[in-house]
Each structure stands twice: as structure tokens, then as C-alpha cells.
C-alpha atoms as one frame of an Amber mdcrd trajectory, in Angstrom:
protein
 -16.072 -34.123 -14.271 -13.431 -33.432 -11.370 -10.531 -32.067 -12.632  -6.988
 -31.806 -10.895  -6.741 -27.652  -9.658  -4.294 -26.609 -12.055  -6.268 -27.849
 -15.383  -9.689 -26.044 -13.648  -7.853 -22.775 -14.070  -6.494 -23.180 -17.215
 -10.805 -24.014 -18.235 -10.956 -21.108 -16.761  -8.534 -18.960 -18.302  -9.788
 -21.036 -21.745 -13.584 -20.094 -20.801 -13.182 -15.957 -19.516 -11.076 -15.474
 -23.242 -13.382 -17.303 -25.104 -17.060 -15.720 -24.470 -18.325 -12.376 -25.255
 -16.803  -9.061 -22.720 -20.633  -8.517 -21.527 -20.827 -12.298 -20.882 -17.690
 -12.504 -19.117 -18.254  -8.976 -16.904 -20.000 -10.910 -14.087 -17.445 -13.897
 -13.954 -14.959 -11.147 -13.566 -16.816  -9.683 -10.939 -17.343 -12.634  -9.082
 -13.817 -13.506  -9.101 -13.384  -9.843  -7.599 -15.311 -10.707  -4.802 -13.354
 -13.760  -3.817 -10.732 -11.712  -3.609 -12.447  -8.974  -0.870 -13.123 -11.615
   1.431 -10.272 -13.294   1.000  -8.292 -10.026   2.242 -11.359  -9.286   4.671
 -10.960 -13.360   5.764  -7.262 -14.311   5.704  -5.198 -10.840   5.822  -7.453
  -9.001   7.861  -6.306  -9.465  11.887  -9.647  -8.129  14.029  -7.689  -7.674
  17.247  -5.590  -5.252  15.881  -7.828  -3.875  13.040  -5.161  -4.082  10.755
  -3.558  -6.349   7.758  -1.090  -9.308   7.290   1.626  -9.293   4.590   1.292
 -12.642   3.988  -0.142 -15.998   4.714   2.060 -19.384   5.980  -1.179 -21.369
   5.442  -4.571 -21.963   3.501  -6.040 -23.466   6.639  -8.742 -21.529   8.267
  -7.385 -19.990  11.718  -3.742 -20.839  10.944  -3.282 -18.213   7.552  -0.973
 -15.961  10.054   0.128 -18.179  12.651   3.771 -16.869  11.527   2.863 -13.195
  13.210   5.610 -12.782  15.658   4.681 -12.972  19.801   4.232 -10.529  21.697
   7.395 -11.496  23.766   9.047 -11.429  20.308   8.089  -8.158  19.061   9.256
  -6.401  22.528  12.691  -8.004  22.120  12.639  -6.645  18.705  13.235  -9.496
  17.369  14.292 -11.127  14.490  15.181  -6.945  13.806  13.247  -3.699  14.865
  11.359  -3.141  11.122   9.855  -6.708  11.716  11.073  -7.353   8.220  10.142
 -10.880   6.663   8.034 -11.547   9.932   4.242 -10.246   8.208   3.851  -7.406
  10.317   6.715  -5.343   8.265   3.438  -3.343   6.070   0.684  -3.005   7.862
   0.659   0.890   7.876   0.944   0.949   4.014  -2.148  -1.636   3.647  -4.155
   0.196   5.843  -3.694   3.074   3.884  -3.982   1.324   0.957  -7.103   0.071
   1.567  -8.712   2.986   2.937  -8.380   3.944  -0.650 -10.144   1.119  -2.032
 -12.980   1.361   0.298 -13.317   4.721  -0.820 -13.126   4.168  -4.738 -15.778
   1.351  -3.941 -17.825   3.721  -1.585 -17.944   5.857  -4.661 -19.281   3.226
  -6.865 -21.593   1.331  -4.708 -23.368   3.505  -2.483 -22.800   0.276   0.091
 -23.485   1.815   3.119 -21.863  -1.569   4.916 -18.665   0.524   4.191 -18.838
   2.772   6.313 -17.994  -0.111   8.983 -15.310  -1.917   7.100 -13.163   1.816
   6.701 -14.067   2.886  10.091 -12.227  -0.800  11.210  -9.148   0.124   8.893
  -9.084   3.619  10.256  -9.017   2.175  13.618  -6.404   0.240  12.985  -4.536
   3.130  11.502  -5.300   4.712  14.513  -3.643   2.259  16.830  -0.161   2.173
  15.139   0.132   5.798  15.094  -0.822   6.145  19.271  -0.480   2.711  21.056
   2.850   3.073  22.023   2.826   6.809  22.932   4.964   8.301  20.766   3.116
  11.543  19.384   3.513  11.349  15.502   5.615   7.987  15.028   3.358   5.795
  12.467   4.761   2.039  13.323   4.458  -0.547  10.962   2.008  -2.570  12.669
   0.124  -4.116  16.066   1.122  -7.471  17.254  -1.986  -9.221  17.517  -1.306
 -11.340  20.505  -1.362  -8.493  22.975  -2.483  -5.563  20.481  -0.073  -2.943
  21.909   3.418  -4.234  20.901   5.206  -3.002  17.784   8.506  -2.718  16.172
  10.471   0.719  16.524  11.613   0.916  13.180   9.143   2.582  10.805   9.740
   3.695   6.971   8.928   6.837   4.773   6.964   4.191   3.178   5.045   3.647
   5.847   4.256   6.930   6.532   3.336   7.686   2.805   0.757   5.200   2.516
  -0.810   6.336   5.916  -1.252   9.934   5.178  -2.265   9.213   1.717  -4.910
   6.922   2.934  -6.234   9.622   5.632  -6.449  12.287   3.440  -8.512  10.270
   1.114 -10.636   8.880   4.085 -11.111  12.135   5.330 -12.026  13.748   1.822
 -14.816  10.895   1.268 -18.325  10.726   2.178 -17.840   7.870   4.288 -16.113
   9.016   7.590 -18.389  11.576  10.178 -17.243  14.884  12.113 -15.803  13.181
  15.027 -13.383  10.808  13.142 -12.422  13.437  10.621 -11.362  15.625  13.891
  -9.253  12.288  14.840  -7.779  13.147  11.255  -6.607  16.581  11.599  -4.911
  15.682  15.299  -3.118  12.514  13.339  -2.186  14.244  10.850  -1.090  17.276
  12.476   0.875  15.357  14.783   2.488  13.395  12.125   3.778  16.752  10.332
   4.688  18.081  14.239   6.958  14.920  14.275   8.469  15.572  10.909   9.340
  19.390  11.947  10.750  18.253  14.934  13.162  15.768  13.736  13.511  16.361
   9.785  16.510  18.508  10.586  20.056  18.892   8.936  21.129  17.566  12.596
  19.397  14.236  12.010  20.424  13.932   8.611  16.631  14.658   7.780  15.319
  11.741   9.223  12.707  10.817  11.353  14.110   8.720  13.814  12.518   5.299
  15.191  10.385   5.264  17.791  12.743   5.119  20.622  14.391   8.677  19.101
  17.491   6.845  17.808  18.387   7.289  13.892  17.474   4.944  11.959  20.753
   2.996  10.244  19.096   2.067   7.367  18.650   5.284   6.071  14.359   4.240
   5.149  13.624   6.946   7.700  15.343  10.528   6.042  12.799  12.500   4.644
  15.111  15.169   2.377  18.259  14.605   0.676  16.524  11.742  -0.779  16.248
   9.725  -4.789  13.835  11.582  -6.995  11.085   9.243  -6.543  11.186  10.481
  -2.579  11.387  13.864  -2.586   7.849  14.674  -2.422   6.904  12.590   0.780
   8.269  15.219   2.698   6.124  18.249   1.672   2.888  15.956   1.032   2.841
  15.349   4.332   2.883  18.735   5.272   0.407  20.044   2.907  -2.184  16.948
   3.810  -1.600  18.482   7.459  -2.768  22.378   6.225  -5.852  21.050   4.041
  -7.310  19.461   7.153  -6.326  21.517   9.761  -5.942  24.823   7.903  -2.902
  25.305  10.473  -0.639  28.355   8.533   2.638  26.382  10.275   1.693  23.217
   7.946   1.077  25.600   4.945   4.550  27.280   5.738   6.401  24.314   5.870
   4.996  22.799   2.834   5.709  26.113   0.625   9.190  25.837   1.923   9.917
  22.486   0.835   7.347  22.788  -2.714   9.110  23.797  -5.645  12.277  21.896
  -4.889  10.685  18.721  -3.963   8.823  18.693  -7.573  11.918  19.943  -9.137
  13.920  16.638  -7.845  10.425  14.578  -8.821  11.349  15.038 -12.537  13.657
  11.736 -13.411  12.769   9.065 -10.935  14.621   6.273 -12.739  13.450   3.702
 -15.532  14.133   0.829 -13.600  12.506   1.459  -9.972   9.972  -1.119  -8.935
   6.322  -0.646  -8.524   5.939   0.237  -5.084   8.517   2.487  -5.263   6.429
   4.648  -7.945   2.903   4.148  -6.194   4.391   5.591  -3.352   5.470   8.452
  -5.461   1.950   8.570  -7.236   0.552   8.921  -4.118   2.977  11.691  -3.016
   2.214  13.891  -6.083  -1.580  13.379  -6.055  -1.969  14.902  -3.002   0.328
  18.251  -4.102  -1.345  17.956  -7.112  -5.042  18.221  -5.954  -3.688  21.177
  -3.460  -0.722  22.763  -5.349  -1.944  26.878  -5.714   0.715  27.915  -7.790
   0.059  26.900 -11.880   3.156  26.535 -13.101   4.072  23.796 -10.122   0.430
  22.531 -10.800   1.337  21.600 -14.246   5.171  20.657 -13.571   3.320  17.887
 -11.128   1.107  16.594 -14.036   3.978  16.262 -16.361   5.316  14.027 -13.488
   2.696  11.988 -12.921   2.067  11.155 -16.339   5.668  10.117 -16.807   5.263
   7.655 -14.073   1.893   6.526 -15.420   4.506   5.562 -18.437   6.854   4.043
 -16.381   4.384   2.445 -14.626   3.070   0.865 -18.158   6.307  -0.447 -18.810
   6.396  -2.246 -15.630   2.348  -3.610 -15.659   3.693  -5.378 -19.166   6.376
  -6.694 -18.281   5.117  -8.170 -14.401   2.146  -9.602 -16.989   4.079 -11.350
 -18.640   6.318 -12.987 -15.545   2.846 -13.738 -14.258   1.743 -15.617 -17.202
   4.465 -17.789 -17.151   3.747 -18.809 -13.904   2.493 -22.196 -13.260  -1.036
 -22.232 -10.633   1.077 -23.965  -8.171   3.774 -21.178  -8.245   1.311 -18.658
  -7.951  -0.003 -20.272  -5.197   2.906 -20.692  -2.966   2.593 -19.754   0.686
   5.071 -18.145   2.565   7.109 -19.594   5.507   7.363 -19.547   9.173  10.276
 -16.957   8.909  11.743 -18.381  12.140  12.472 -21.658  10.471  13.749 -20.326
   7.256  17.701 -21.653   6.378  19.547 -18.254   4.890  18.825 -15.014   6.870
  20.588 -11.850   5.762  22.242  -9.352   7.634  21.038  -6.050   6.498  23.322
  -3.121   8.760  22.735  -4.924  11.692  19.250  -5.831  11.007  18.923 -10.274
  10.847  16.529 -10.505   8.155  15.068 -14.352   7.348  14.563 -14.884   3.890
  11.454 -16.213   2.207  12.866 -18.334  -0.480  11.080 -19.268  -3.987   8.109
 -17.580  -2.294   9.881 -13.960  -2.246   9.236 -13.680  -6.516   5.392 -14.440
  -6.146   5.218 -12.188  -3.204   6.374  -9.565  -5.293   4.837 -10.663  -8.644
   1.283  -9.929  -7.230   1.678  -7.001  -5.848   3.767  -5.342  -8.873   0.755
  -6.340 -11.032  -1.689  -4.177  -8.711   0.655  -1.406  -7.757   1.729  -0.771
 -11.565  -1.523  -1.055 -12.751  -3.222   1.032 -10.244  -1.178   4.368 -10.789
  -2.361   3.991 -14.496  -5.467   4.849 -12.820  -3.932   8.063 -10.566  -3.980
  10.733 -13.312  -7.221  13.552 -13.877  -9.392  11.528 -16.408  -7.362   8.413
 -16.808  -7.399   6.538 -19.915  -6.274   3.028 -20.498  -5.345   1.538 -24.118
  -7.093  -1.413 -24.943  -4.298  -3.630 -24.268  -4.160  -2.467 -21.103  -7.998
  -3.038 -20.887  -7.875  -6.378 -21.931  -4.457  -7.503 -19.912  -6.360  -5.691
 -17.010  -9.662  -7.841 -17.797  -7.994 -11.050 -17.741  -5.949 -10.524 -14.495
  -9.310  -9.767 -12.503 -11.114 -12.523 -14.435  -8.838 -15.591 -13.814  -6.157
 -14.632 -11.566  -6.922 -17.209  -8.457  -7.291 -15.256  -5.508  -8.247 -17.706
  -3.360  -4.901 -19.462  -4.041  -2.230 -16.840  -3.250  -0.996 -15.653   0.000
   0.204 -12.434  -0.916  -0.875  -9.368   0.407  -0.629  -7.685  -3.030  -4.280
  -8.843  -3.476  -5.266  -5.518  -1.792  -3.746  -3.522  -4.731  -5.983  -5.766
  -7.275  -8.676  -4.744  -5.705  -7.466  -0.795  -5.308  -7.086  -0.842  -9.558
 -10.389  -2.537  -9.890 -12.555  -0.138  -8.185 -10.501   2.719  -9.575 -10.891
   1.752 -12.520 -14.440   1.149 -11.900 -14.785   4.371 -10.545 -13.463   5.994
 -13.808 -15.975   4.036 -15.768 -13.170   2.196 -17.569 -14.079  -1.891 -17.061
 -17.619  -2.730 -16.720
């Protein structure tokens, strides 16, 4: 029998909680799967080698026909971040999913890897040297011409791309000659942030065009708890792979404060907010010489595991009362949208209704995946079984939000750690 969309995935739901774990591992698995190639299919853009943050349409060849012009993008328009426009995160997916492809890498042995993260680290590539300025990581690549890009970037942004690098390069899966790509990346990034990290420039980094940035996204010290790591991360990233003593210098001097501030990053931040600071302390973590700041770290990170908790409950439950054709919303053609909001001088459209489920999906993989970034993770068995159930029925192919890629970073993680099937 032909049932109407919505009643097939509540069967579904009905059939993954009613069978046996071992019987439901490979429905789970499968539904996984439609989930890589949906990113791989519909977020993916090959001309740029980078990702999409969300899609307008299910049609095939018109999921991103939103992505601003090229003409648009060098008028810096509708605002230089690209907000609300789908090529506002590109540096943070790519990172992101260099990440998964590692954790899966680990797993798999799947050689075909090594092509898919040499493709992200391409695109990686691109937004930190297309438009010539040594060090600046922009958000994205507009597809149409594959050099044009916004000249606002984002700590954010640059958090996500050095995390993902050092990861890539740490991994069995890059060779000698793109790990040497690496250490000149990366040690231009950190020459970037000496340079222009200064009490002068109110610690920031400046955009692209060597202006400050008004929204204050771009100061690297001075910052909330939950940011005062990025700065000396991406200095001691720069050391491990270049060994160069300026990066180790610079990182000492900015260490013990940084994790000092890290201690009380808020109950209430959202998920991204505390993945990016995951991130940040994982790398001082896995290179932090000194004990005492070794262990201060841990004691972090396993207070924003808890917060983290807190927040992969409660987004669970939002989710779950969720109708399928919520979840499935697309997004819009931002240039059409009716209320746009002016943020500092920045004309930013607004998505509308689609905005929540945007955010729903992603705060489900981001909170759940820094369960995952602690030395031996554990998860309860609620948070098994909540975890089980998202990657068994949530409907992949029916959501346009780029938060898919974070679904797929927990469930190779937490593959990797042996803790699903």
C-alpha cells in the first residue's frame, strides 16, 4: 500500500522502535548513508569544492540556485558576511567535514576517502588564497565564477578551518605534499593573527580588505568565555605542524589566561557556540605540556560535554514535536524574502518559519557530537537510545539544512569510539 509521506515516516519511526537493536543496526545505517550523499549530492558545490548552508529546492540541479552571483558577491551584496545568502558557512563545513571524513577514514579503511577529503581540503584551500590575502580564511567561493567572496569572515570561521586542518593533517589520509600545504596555511593563518590581533585593532582580525570588522565576530581577545581559546589554538595548531618557536611563543603567551577565562562559558549558549569551543580546547588539550593546564582543560571540556547534554535533550525534544512537513521545509530565495534586518549596517534577509528547522538540525548534531569530544567518551543509555533513533528515522532526504553534516560528524565519532553499532 502507498501511503501519504508523512504516515511512511511515522511506520517508520513505529518499525526502527519496535524490532530488536541488532535488527534495527542496518536500517540505521542505511538511513546514514542517505544522508552522505545527500550532503555529497545537494550541499556539496564541485566548482568550488566546498558546501552550501542550505537548500531553496528538492529538485535536482536547482537545490542552491539561491547562491548569490558573482556580480552580487563583488558588490557585497545583500552585506559583506553573505549572511542568509548560503554561502555565510562554508569555511566551518569544510572543516567540519574534514573531521568526519577522518572519523570515517578511521573506521572504514575506505580508501575512496582519500578523494572525497582531498576535494574538501581543496576547497579549504581556495577560501583561504583565491583572493590574495595571505592568512584571511573567507567564508566561502561563489560558484558562478569560483574566485569571488565576501570580505567579512568570523572567528567562527576560522575555528572550524584550523580545527579541521589539524585533524586532516594528523590522519592517515592526506600525503607529504598536502600536509606541507598545511603547515604554509596554517602558518600563515597564525602570521595574520600576529599581525593584526593587536590592542590597536581592538584584537581583531580585520576583513579582508584590512578594515575592522563592525560587528565585533572578528576580535580574537577580550572576548566571552566560550572564545577565549580560539586565539591561542590557532597558534599552537601553527607550532605542532610547523614546529616554528614564534607559533610556540605566541601560544604560551596567550595559554594559561585563555583556559583561565574558558572556565564558565554560560548555561544558556547555543550549540555551535560550544562546538566551536570543543574544538578550541581539543586541540590545547592534545598539545598542552604543562599538567596542571592539561587537566584545568579537561575539567572544561567535560563541563561543556554537560552543557552540551542539556542542550542534545532539550533540541530532542523540539525535534520530536515537529511535524515531517516542518522538518522538511526548504529555505528561501533570500532576495525575495519580506522582513530583512539591519544588523550595524549589515541588510540581512530573513528566512522565516524555515530559520527554527535550520537551527533545530544542526543543534541536534553539534550538541550531540561534543558528547563525543572528550578522551574515552561515554554516553548514558538515554543518550544511546535518543542518539539511535535520530540516525534511524530522522529523514535526511527531506531537510535542507546543512546541519546534516554534523549528524554525520556524531555518527562516525561515535562509531569510532565503538559506542553505536
Amino acid at each position: 500500500m502507498n501511503f501519504p509521506r508523512p504516515q511512511r515516516l511515522l511506520l517508520t519511526l513505529f518499525a526502527v522502535a519496535s524490532i530488536p537493536a541488532h535488527a534495527a543496526e542496518p536500517a540505521l545505517s542505511a538511513n546514514i548513508e542517505q544522508g552522505w550523499d545527500v550532503v555529497w549530492t545537494r550541499f556539496y558545490l564541485p566548482n568550488v569544492q566546498t558546501f552550501g548552508d542550505y537548500l531553496s529546492s528538492y529538485e535536482k540541479g536547482k537545490e542552491q540556485a539561491h547562491l548569490p552571483s558573482a556580480n552580487e558577491v563583488k558588490r557585497q551584496y545583500p552585506n559583506p558576511c553573505g549572511y542568509s545568502t548560503g554561502m555565510e558557512d562554508g569555511a566551518i563545513l569544510g572543516g567540519a567535514m574534514l573531521s568526519v571524513l577522518c572519523d570515517r577514514f578511521e573506521v572504514t579503511q575506505d580508501e575512496s576517502l582519500r578523494d572525497k577529503a582531498a576535494n574538501v581540503f581543496a576547497g579549504l584551500n581556495r577560501c583561504v588564497t583565491v583572493h590574495g590575502v595571505k592568512g584571511f580564511v573567507a567564508r566561502n567561493v561563489c560558484p558562478e565564477d569560483a574566485t569571488s567572496t565576501y570580505i567579512n569572515s568570523s572567528r567562527d570561521q576560522v575555528t572550524h578551518f584550523v580545527h579541521g586542518l589539524w585533524q586532516y593533517y594528523h590522519s592517515p589520509l592526506p600525503d607529504e605534499s598536502t600536509k606541507q600545504q598545511i603547515r604554509v596555511i596554517l602558518a600563515d593563518v597564525a602570521e595574520r593573527m600576529i599581525a593584526f590581533v593587536t590592542p590597536e585593532n581592538d584584537f581583531d582580525f580585520c576583513r579582508a580588505d584590512g578594515t575592522r570588522c563592525p560587528l565585533g565576530i572578528c576580535r580574537m581577545w577580550n572576548v566571552q568565555p566560550h572564545e577565549a581559546a580560539r586565539l591561542p589554538m590557532i597558534y599552537a595548531a601553527a607550532w605542532d605542524v610547523t614546529k616554528n618557536e614564534r607559533y610556540r611563543e605566541t601560544w604560551r603567551k596567550y595559554a594559561a589566561e585563555a583556559i583561565a577565562q574558558s572556565a564558565k562559558p554560560g548555561e544558556q549558549k547555543p550549540a555551535y557556540a560550544l562546538l566551536q569551543m570543543q574544538c578550541s580546547m581539543e586541540v590545547l588539550h592534545a598539545l598542552e605540556p604543562d599538567p596542571a593546564l592539561k587537566a584545568q582543560l579537561l575539567t572544561h571540556m567535560l563541563h561543556v560535554r554537560d552543557l552540551a547534554a542539556q542542550r542534545f535533550r532539550s533540541v530532542s525534544a523540539q525535534i520530536a514535536q515537529k511535524s515531517p512537513e516542518d522538518m522538511s521545509r526548504t529555505g528561501p530565495d533570500w532576495r525575495t524574502v519580506p522582513e530583512w534586518k539591519n544588523q550595524k549596517g549589515y541588510p540581512n534577509p530573513q528566512w522565516g518559519p524555515f530559520r527554527e528547522i535550520w537551527h533545530l538540525t544542526r543543534e541536534a548534531g553539534e550538541s550531540a557530537l561534543i558528547l563525543l569530544m572528550v578522551d574515552s567518551p561515554a554516553l548514558t543509555a538515554e543518550q544511546q537510545s535518543t542518539l539511535q533513533k535520530m540516525f534511524g528515522s530522522f529523514d535526511y532526504t527531506h531537510n535542507a539544512s546543512c546541519g546534516l553534516v554534523y549528524h554525520l560528524a556524531t555518527y562516525w565519532k561515535a562509531r569510532r569510539h565503538h559506542l553505536i553499532p
